[in-house]
N, C-alpha and C positions, 0 to 999 in steps of 0.2 A: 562595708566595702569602700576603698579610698576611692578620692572623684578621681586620681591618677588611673586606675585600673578599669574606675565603671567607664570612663572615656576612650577609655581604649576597648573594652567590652563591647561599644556604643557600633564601633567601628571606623571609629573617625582615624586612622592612623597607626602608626608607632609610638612607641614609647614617647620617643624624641618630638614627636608632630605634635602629639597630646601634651606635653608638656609645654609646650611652647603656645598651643590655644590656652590651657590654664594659668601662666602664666603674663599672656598679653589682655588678660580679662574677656576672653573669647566665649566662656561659658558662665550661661545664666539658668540656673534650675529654682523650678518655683519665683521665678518674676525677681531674681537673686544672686550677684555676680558672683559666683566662686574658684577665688585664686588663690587656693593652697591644696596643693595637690596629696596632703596627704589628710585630709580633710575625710571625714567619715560619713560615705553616701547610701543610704536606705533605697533599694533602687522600687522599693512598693510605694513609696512616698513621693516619687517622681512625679511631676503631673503636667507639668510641659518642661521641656529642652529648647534652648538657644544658643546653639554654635555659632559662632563669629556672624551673629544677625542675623540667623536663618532661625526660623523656629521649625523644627523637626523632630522625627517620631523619637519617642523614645521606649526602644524596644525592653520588653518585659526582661527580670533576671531572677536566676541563672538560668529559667527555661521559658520558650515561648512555643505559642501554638498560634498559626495563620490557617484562618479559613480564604481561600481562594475561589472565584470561580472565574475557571480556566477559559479563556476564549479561543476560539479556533486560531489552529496555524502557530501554535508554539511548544516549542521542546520542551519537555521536563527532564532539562538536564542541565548544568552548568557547562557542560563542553556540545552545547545545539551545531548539528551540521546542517540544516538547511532552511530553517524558522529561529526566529530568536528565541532566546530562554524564560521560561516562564520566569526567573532570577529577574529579569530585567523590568518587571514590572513593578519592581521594589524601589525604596529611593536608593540615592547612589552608597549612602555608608551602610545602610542594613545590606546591599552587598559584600560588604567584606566582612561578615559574619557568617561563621559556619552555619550553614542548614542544609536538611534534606525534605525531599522531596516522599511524604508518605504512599510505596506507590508509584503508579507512575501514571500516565495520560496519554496516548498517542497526541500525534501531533494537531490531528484534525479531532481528535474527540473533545466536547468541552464539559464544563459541571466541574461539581465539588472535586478539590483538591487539596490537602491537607499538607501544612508545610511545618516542619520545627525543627530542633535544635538538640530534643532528648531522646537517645539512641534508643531507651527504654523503650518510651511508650511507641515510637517507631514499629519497633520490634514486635509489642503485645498486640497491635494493630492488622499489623500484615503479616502474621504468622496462622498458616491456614489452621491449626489446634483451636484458635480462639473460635472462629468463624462469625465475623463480623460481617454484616449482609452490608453489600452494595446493591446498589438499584440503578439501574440502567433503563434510562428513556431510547428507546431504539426505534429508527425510521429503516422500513425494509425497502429493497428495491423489488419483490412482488407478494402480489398481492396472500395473504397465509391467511389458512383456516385454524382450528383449533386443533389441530393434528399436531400441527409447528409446535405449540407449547407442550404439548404434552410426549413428544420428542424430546424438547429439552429439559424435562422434568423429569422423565423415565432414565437419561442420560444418552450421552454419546461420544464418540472415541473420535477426538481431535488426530489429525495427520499428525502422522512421526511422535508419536505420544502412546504411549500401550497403558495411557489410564482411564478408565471413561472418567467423564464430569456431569453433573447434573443442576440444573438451576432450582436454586431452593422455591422461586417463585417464577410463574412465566404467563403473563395475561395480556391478551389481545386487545386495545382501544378502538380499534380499527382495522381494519385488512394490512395497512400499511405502517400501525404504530403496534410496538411490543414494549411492552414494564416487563423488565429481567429480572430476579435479583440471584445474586451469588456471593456464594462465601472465599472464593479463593481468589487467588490474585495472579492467572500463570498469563505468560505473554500472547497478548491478542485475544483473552478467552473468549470476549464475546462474539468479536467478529470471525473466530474460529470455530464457536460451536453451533452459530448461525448458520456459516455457509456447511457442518458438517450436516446439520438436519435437514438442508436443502434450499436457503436462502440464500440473501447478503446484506448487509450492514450498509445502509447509504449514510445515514450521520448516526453520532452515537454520544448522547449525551447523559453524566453520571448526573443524578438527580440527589441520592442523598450515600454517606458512606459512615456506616454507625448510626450514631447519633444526631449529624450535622447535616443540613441539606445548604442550600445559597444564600439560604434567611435573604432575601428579596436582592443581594448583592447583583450587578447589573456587572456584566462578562468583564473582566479584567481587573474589577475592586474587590476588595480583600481586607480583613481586619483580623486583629488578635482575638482569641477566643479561648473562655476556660473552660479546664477539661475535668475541672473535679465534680 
């Protein structure tokens, strides 16, 4: 890959922007000024970045995976109407690279959050055929016996919905604490099939989604993560 293209990959700019850091000796990879832009960049061989004296991330290529854990009070969306974007927790140039959001979060739920760039695994993830179990830490606002769960294990018919759902797992810690888990991903499932068995949802926190839990990540840090 040319350092013209991985710098712009990077996010840092245009063409023209990047060209102009390359050529004023703006970039240093591997502790190493490189000022020829058609210069041929191994981007698995990266192991620090230095833009114009800044050292910053340098995001995986051609595809990346960020494990996140999501803190309350922000959107997963790049267009947030009333919290800021979970996007924003990022530095400022891994901003101007495409990603999505595996999924989604409401605004007040927090826990794992899966973030990348390849539409693929996207897709193999949250498509309900696979059925990849999510696990939801769930605080009720009253107090539930073992009925609750076995309600939403037997299934139940979500409003304005004509399909029941059912939770692949659903276990009591406490009057007031519920371990979910489900395989589908439709809008508000938890806090909709809660308040259908006769609850509500006071916080709702994703504990692990597949494979991945917060690996001790402390609410708002985030790192690259392989998925092979």
């Amino acid at each position: 890959m040319q350092l013209l293209k991985y710098i712009q990959a990077q996010g840092f700019g245009s063409r023209k922007q990047c060209q102009w850091l390359i050529d004023n000796d703006c970039i240093e990879i591997n502790g190493e000024i490189r000022n020829r832009a058609k210069d041929d960049i191994n981007p698995a061989e990266v192991s620090s970045l230095v833009v114009d004296g800044e050292a910053v991330v340098a995001v995986p290529m051609p595809y990346f995976y960020i494990l996140l854990n999501k803190p309350a009070d922000y959107e997963t969306s790049h267009k947030p109407q009333h919290y800021p974007s979970v996007f924003s927790l990022f530095p400022d140039h891994m901003r101007n690279i495409e990603m999505q959001a595996v999924g989604r979060l409401d605004a007040d739920t927090t826990g794992v959050l899966l973030i990348t760039n390849d539409g693929q695994f996207n897709h193999r993830v949250t498509s309900p055929k696979h059925k990849v179990a999510k696990l939801y830490h769930v605080t009720l606002k009253h107090a539930a016996e073992q009925s609750l769960c076995d309600t939403l294990k037997n299934g139940v018919l979500l409003h304005d919905d004509n399909e029941t759902v059912r939770a692949t797992e659903a276990v009591l810690e406490n009057p007031h604490t519920l371990l979910m888990t489900i395989t589908e991903g439709k809008y508000h499932q938890v806090k909709r099939m809660v308040a259908a068995a006769g609850n509500r949802v006071e916080h709702l926190h994703r504990d692990r989604f597949g494979d991945w839990d917060t690996q001790n990540l402390a609410a708002g840090e985030w790192k690259f993560i392989d998925i092979s």
